[in-house]
Residue, then its C-alpha position, 0 to 999 in steps of 0.5 A: x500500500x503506497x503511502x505517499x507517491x515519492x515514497x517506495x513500497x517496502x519491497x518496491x525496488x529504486x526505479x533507478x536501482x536496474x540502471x544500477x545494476x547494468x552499470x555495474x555489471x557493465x564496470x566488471x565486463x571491461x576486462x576479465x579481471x576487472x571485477x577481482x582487480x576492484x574487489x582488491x581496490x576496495x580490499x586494500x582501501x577497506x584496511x586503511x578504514x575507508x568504509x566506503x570502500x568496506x561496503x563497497x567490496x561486500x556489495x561487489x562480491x555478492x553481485x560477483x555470486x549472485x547473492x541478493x543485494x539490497x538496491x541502496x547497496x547496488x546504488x551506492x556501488x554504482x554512484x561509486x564506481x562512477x566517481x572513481x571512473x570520473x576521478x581516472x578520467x581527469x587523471x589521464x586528461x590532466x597526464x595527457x596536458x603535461 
């Protein structure tokens, strides 16, 4: 029963969360190791205390098997990945100026 109309059911997922979702999967195709080399990221980042990078490399996993995965998570890892794909991004174009 909706309670208010910008207000999610309780098992009603994120409209965006399958968006989500297929950025994500996308992220981890690029390359054949590119889902084991992002759970390392977020592994060694996590031991500096980062709990970003803690979350992130749970919710990574539990895509990489299959496990349910709640669509806070899946948003969260997707928001994620898309700042660390902009961060790179203006990396390389600030190398490439020099």
């Amino acid at each position: 029963m909706i309670t208010d109309k910008g207000t999610l059911n309780e098992r009603e997922p994120h409209p965006a969360a399958h968006n989500a979702y297929q950025y994500v999967i996308r992220r981890i195709a690029d390359s054949k190791n590119a889902n084991f080399i992002l759970i390392e990221a977020f592994n060694i980042s996590a031991l500096e205390g980062n709990r970003t990078a803690e979350i992130c490399a749970e919710t990574l996993r539990r895509i990489i098997y299959r496990e349910p995965v709640s669509d806070r998570y899946l948003l969260g890892l997707a928001w994620t990945l898309k700042q660390m794909e902009e961060t790179e991004w203006k990396n390389n174009a600030t190398l490439a100026s020099i």
